[in-house]
MIROMAR-481780 format. One record per residue (C-alpha): residue number from 1; chain; x, y, z negated. Coordinates in Angstrom, 2 decimals, padded with zeros to 5 digits, always signed. Layout:
N
<node NUM, A, <X, Y, Z>>
...
This chain:
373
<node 1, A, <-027.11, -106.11, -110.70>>
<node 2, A, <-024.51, -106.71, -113.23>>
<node 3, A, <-020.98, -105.32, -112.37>>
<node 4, A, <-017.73, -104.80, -113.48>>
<node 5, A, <-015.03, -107.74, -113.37>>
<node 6, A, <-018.10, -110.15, -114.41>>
<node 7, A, <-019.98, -109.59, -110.70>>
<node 8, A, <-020.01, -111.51, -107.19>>
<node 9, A, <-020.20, -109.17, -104.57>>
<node 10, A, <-022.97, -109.81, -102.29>>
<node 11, A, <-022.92, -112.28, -098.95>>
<node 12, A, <-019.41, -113.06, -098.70>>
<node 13, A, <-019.98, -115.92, -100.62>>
<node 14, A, <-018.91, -116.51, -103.98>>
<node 15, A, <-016.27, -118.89, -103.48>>
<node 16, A, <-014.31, -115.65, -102.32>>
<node 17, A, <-015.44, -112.78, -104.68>>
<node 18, A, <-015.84, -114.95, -108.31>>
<node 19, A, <-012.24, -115.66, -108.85>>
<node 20, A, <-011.68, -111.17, -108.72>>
<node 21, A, <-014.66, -110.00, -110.46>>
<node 22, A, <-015.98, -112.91, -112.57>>
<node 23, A, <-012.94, -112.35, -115.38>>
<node 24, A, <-011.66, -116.48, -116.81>>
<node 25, A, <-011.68, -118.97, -114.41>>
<node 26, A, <-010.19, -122.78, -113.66>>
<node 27, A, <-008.88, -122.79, -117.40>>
<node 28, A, <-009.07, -126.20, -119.51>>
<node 29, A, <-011.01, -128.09, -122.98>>
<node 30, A, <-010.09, -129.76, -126.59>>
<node 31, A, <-010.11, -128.43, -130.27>>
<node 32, A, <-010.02, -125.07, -132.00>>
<node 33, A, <-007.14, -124.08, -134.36>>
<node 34, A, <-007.81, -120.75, -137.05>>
<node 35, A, <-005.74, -118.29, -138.28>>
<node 36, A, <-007.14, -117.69, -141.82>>
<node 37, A, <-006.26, -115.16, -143.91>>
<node 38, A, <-008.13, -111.54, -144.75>>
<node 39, A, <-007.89, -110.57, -141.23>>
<node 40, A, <-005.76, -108.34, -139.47>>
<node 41, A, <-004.33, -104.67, -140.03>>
<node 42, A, <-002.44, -102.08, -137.77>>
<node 43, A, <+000.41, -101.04, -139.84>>
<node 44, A, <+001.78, -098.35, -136.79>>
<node 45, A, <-000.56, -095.68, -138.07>>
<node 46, A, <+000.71, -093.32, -135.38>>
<node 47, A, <-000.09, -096.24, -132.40>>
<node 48, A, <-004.00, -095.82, -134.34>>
<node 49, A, <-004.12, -092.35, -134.47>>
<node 50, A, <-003.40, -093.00, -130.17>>
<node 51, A, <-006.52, -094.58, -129.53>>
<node 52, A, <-008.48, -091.86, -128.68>>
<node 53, A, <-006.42, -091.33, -125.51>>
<node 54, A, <-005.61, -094.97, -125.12>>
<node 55, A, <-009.59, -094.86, -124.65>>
<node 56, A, <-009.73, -098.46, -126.65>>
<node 57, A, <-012.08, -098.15, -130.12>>
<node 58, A, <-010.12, -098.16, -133.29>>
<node 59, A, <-011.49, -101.91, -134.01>>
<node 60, A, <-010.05, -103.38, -130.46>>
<node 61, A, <-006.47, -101.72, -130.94>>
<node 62, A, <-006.23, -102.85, -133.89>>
<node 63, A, <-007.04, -106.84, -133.09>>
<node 64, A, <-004.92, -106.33, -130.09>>
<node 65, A, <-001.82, -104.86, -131.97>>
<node 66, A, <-002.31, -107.80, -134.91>>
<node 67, A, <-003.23, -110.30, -132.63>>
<node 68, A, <-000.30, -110.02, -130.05>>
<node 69, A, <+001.79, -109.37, -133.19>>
<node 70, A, <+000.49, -113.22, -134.63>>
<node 71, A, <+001.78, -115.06, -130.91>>
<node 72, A, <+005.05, -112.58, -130.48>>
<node 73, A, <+003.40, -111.03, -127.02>>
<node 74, A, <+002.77, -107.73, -125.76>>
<node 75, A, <-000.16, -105.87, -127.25>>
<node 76, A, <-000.40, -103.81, -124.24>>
<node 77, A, <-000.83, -107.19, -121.77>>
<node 78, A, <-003.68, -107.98, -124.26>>
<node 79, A, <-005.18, -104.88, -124.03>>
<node 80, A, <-005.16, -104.84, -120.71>>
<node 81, A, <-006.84, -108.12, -120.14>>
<node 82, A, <-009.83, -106.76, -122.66>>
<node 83, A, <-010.11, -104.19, -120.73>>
<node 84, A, <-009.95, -105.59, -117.49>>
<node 85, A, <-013.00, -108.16, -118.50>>
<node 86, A, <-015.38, -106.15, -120.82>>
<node 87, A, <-014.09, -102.51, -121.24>>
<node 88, A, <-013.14, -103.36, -124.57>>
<node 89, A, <-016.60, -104.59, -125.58>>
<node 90, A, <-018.20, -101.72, -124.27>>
<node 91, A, <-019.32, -102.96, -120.60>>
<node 92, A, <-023.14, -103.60, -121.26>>
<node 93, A, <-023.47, -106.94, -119.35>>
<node 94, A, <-024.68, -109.58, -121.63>>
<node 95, A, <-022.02, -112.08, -121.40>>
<node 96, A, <-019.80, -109.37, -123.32>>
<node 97, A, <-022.30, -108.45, -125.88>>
<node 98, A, <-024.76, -111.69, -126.43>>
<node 99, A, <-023.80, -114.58, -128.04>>
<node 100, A, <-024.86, -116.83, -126.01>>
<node 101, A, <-024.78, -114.92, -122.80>>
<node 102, A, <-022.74, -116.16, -120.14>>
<node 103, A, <-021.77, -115.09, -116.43>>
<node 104, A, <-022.69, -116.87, -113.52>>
<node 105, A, <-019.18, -118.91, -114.33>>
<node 106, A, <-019.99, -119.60, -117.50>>
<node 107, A, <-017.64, -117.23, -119.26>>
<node 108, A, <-019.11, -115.43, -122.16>>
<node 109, A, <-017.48, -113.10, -124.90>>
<node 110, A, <-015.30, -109.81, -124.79>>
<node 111, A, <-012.22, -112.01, -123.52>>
<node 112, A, <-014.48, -113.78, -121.11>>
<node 113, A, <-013.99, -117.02, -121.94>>
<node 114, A, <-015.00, -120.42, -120.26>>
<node 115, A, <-017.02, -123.08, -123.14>>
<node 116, A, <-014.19, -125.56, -121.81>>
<node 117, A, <-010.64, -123.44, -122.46>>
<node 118, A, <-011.95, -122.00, -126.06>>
<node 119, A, <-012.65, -125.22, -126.76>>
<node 120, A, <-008.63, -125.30, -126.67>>
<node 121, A, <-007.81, -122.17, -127.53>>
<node 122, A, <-010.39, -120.64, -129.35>>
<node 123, A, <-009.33, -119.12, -133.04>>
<node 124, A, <-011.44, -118.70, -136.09>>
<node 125, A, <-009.86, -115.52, -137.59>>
<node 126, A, <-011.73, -115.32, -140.87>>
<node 127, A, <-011.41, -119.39, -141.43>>
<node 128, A, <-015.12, -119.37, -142.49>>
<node 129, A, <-016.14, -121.64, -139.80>>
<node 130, A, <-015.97, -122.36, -135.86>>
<node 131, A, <-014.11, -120.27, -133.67>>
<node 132, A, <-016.97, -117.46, -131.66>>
<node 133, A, <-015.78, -116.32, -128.25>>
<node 134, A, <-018.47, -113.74, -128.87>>
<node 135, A, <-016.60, -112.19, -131.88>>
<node 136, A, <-014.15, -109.43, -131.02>>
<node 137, A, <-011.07, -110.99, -133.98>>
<node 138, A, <-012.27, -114.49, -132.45>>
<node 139, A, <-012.23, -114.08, -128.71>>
<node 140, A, <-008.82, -111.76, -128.72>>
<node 141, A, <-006.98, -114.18, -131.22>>
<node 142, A, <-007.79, -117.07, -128.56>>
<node 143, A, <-006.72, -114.66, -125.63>>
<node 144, A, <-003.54, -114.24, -127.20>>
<node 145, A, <-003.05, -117.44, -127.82>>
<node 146, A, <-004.09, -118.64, -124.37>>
<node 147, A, <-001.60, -116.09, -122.96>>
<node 148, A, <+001.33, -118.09, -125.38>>
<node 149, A, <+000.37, -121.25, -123.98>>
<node 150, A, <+000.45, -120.33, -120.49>>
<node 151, A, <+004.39, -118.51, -120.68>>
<node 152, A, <+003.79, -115.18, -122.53>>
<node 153, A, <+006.07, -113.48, -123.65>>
<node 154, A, <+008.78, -114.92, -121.32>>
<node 155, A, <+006.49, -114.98, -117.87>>
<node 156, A, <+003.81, -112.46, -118.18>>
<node 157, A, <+002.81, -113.17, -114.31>>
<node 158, A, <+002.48, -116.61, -114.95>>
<node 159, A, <+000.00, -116.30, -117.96>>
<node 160, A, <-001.97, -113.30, -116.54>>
<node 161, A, <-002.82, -115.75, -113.47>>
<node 162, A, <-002.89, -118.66, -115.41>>
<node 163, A, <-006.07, -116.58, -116.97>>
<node 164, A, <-007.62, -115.49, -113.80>>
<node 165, A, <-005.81, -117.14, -110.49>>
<node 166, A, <-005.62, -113.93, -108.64>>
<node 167, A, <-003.15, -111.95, -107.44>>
<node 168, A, <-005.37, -108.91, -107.50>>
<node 169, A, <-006.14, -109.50, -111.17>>
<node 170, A, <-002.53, -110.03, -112.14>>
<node 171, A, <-001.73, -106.64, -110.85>>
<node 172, A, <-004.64, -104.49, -112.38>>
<node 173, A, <-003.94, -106.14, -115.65>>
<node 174, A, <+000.07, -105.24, -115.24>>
<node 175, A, <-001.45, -101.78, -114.40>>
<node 176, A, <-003.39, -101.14, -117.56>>
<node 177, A, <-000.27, -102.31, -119.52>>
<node 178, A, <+001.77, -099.83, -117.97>>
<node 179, A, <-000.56, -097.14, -118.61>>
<node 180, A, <-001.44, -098.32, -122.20>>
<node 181, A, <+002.35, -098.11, -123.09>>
<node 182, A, <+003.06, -094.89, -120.99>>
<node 183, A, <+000.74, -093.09, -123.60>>
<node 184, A, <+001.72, -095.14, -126.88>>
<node 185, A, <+005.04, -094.49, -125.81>>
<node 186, A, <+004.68, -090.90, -126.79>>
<node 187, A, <+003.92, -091.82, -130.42>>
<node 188, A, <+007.17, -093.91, -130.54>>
<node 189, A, <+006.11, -097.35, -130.26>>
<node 190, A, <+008.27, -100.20, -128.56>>
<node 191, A, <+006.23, -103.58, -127.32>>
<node 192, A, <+006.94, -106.88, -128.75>>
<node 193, A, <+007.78, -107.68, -125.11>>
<node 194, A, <+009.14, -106.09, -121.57>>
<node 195, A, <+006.66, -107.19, -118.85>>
<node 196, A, <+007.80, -107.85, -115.44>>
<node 197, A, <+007.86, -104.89, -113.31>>
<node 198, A, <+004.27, -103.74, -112.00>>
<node 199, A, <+005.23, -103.28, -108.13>>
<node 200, A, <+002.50, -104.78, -106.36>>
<node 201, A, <+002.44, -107.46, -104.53>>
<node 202, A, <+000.06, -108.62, -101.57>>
<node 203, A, <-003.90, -109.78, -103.18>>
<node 204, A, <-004.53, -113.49, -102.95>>
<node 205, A, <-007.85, -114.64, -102.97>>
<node 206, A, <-009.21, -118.22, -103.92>>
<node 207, A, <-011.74, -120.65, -102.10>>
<node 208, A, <-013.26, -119.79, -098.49>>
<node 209, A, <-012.30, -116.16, -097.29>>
<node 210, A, <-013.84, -114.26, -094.16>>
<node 211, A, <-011.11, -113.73, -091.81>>
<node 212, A, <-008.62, -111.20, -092.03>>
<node 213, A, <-008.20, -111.67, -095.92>>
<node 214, A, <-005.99, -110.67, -096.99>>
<node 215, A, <-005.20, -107.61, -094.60>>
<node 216, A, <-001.74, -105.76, -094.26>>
<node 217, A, <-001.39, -102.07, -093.92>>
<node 218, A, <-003.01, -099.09, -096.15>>
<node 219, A, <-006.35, -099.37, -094.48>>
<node 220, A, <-009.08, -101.08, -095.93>>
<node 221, A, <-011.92, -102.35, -093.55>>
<node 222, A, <-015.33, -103.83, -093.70>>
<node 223, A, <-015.66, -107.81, -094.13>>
<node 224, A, <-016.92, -108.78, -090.36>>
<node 225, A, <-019.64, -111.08, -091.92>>
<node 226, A, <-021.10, -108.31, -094.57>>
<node 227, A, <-020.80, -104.40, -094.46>>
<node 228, A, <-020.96, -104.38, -097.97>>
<node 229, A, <-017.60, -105.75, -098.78>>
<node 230, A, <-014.58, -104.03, -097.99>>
<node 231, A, <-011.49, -105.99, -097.12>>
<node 232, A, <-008.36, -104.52, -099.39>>
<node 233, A, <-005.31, -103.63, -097.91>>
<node 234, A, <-002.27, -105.27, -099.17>>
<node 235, A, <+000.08, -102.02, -098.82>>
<node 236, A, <-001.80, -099.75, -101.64>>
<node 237, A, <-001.33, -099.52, -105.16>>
<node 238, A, <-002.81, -101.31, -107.72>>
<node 239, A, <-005.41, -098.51, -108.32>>
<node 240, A, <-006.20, -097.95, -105.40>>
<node 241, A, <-007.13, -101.66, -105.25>>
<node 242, A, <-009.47, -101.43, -107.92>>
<node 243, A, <-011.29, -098.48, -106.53>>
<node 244, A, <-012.20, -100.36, -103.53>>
<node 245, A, <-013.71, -103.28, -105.71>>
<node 246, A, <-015.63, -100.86, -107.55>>
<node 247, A, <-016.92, -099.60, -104.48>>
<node 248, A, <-017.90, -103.26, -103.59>>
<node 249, A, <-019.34, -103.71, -107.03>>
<node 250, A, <-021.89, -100.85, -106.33>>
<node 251, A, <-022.89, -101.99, -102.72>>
<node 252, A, <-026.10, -103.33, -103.42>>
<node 253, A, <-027.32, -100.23, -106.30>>
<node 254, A, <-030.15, -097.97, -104.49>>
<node 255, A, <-029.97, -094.23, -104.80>>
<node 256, A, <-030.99, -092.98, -108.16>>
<node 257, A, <-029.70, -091.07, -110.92>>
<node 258, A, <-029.56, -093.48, -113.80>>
<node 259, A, <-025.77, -093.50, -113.57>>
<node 260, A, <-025.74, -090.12, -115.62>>
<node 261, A, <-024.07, -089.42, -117.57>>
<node 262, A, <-022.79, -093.28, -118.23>>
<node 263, A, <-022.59, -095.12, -114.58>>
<node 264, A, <-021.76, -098.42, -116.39>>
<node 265, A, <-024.62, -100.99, -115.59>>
<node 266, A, <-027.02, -098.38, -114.44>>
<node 267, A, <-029.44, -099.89, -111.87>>
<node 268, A, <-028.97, -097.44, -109.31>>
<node 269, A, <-026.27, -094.20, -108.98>>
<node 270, A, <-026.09, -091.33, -106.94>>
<node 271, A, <-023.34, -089.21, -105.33>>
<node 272, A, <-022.04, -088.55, -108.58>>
<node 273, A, <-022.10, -091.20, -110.57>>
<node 274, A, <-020.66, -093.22, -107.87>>
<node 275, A, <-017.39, -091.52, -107.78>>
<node 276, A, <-018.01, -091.35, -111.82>>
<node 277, A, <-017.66, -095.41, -111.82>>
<node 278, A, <-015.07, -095.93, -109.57>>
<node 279, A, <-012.73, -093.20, -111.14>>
<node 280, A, <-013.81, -095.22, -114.25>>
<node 281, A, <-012.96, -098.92, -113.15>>
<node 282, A, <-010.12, -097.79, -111.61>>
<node 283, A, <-008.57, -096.16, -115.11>>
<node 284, A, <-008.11, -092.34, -113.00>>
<node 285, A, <-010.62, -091.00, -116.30>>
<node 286, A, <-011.73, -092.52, -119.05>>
<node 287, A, <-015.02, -093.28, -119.36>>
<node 288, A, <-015.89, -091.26, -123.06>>
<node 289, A, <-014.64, -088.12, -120.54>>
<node 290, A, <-017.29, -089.19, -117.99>>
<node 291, A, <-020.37, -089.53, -120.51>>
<node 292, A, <-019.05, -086.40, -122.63>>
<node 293, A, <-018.96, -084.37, -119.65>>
<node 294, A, <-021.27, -086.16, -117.11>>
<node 295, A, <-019.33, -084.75, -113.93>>
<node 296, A, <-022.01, -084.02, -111.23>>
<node 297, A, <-021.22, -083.21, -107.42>>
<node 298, A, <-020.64, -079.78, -108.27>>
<node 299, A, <-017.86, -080.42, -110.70>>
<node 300, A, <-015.77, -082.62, -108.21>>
<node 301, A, <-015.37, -079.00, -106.25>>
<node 302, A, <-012.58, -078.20, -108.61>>
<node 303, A, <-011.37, -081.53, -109.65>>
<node 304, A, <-008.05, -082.97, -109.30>>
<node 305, A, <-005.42, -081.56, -106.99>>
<node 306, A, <-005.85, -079.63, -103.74>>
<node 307, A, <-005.83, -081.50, -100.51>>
<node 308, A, <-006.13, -084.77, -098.90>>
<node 309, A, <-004.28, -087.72, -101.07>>
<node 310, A, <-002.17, -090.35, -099.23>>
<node 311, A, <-004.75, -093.19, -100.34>>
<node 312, A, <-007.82, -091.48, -101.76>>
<node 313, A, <-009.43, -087.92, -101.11>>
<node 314, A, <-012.35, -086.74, -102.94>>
<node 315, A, <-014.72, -084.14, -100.85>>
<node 316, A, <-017.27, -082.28, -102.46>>
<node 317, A, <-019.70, -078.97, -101.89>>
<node 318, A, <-021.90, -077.25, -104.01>>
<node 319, A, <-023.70, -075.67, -100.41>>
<node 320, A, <-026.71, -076.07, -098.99>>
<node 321, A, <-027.11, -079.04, -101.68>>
<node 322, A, <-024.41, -080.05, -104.14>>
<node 323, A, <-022.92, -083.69, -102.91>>
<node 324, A, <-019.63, -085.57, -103.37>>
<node 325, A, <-018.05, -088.43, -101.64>>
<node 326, A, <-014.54, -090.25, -101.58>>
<node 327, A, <-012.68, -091.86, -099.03>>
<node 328, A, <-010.18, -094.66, -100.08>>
<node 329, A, <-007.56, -096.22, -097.92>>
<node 330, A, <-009.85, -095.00, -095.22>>
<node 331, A, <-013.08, -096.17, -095.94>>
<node 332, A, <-015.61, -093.58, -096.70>>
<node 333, A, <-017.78, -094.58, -099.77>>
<node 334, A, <-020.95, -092.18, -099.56>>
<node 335, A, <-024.24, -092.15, -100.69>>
<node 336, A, <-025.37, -089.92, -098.07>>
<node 337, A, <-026.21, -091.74, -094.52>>
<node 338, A, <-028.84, -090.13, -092.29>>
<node 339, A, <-026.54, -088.94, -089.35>>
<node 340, A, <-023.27, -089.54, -091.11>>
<node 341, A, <-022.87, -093.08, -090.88>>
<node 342, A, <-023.05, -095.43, -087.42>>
<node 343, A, <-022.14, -098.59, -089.17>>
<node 344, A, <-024.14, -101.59, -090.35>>
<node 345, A, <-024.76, -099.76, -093.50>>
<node 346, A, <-026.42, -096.55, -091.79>>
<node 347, A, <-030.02, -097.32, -092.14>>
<node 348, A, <-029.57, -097.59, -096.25>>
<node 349, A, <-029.20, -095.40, -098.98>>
<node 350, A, <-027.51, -095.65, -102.42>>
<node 351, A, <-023.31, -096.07, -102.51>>
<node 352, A, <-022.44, -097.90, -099.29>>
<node 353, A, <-018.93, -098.19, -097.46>>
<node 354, A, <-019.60, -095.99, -094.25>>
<node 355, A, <-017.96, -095.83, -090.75>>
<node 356, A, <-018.03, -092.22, -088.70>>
<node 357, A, <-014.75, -091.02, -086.64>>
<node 358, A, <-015.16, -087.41, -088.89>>
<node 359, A, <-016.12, -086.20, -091.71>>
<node 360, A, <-019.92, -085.37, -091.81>>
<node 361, A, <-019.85, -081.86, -091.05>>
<node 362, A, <-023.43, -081.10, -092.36>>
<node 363, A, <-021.60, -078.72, -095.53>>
<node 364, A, <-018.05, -076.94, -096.10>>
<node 365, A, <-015.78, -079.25, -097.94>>
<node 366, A, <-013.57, -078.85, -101.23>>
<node 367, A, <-010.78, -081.43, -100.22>>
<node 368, A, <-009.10, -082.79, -103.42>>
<node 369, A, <-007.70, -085.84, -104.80>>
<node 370, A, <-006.89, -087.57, -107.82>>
<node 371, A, <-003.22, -086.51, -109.24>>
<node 372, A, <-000.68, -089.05, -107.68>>
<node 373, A, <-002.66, -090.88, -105.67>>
């Protein structure tokens, strides 16, 4: 199952799930136009000496920081949008990594593009040929330049959607901006542009939704047609947002542990390793914490702050058998079902939304939550 912002989440039909997880979508087609030159350079040494805790490799920061520098946009919006589609070139589906590979859409490359809108906007950086949405310089030059043409800098909601036409998207991409320039901040460095405020605004979806999509409220409930789709609440945060497609993403992974100690890809996850990911998609710890220090159920017991959190709470034990699970906006993601789940998801195992009017009271609880949240 391939996941991330590249995957369709099961049964709902794709017409619904595609335009929020499949990254570029309804963009348009002509000819390429290259940079030249010897390529480019980061000349903020202190913004380069942040990407460890940015999380974004050396070589990414420094073709977002040139490249958003060449179309007079914000690095961070770039940034944001790599790591939104590929995790910076690190998310293992092909379509990121293999020239060649493509999604289900047809989007292929690190900046996900579609063979139609590169054909516009692609860039050959090193002017030694045709533009490559497969190469890292190539496909972030053309993202930048997409963003140009579509308003950037002077309507960064209007290009974000212009790149993927969903609300949803728009918001997680403002999110990772914000939290990209919150840290490079602290070494000093102003953007090359102000983004619109980040205050979320209710998710839009495209094409043929079950009903009750969008729903209001800070609740999130299970699609009527397919228990393993939640429905996301309009009246949560951006993050919180994420988390639940995460948890979506994972619906159809049996139980295993090949999520440790990288969940990314893995064809199945356990306890673990499913809170692992969806901390990870949702940008609450960065993913070169999770494989350093492969968190297992155990770990979680001490984790975060104390108590329930108004969106998300974390519960884990370490007795009679370590286990972990998280509830977000109200929906209990859990690996663990025999007695603690009566909903259409109860007679499977792996990471599945489940329904029960309590807490599984099997173990005694360490009740936590992620900081702010």
């Amino acid at each position: 199952m391939t996941r991330g912002p590249l995957a369709a989440a099961a049964g709902v039909g794709a017409a619904l799930f595609l335009p929020l997880l499949l990254g570029v979508v309804a963009l348009g087609g002509a000819s390429a136009q290259g940079v030249g030159g010897g390529g480019p350079s980061v000349e903020d040494s202190a913004l380069l000496a942040r990407a460890s805790a940015l999380d974004i490799p050396p070589r990414y920061l420094n073709l977002y920081v040139a490249a958003a520098g060449r179309y007079g946009i914000d690095w961070t919006i770039l940034a944001a949008i790599g790591r939104v589609e590929c995790d910076h070139g690190r998310d293992p589906d092909p379509s990121c990594l293999h020239n060649g590979s493509v999604n289900s859409a047809g989007a292929g490359g690190p900046m996900q593009f579609l063979a139609s809108t590169w054909a516009v906007y692609g860039v050959d950086v090193d002017g030694g040929g045709s533009p490559d949405r497969w190469d890292p310089a190539d496909a972030i030059y053309g993202a930048a330049r997409y963003l140009c043409a579509s308003g950037a800098p002077g309507d960064y909601r209007a290009a974000i959607f212009a790149y993927n036409k969903a609300t949803w998207y728009v918001e997680m991409v403002l999110h990772w901006a914000a939290r990209y320039r919150a840290i490079a901040g602290e070494a000093g460095r102003s953007t090359a542009a102000t983004p619109p405020s980040t205050v979320a605004t209710p998710v839009t979806y495209e094409g043929e939704a079950p009903p009750r999509i969008p729903i209001a409220g800070e609740t999130a409930e299970l699609a009527p047609s397919n228990g393993h789709v939640a429905l996301i609440p309009t009246g949560v945060p951006p993050v919180v947002q994420a988390m639940i497609i995460a948890g979506n993403e994972l619906e159809d992974l049996p139980y295993g542990t090949a999520g440790h100690p990288d969940p990314r890809g893995a064809p199945n996850e356990d306890c673990s390793s499913t809170v692992n990911y969806v901390l990870y998609r949702s940008g609450v710890r960065a993913i070169a914490e999770i494989v350093r220090d492969n968190p297992l159920a155990q770990d979680y017991v001490h984790w975060g702050a104390p108590g329930p959190g108004r969106w998300v709470t974390i519960y884990a034990t370490d007795a009679p058998t370590p286990h972990v699970f998280i509830v977000i906006a109200g929906l209990r993601l859990d690996t663990s079902h025999n007695g603690t789940d009566v909903g259409p998801n109860r007679n499977e195992d792996g990471p599945r939304w489940r329904l029960l009017d309590h807490i599984p009271t099997w173990a005694h609880w360490s009740v936590r939550h992620p900081p702010g949240l």
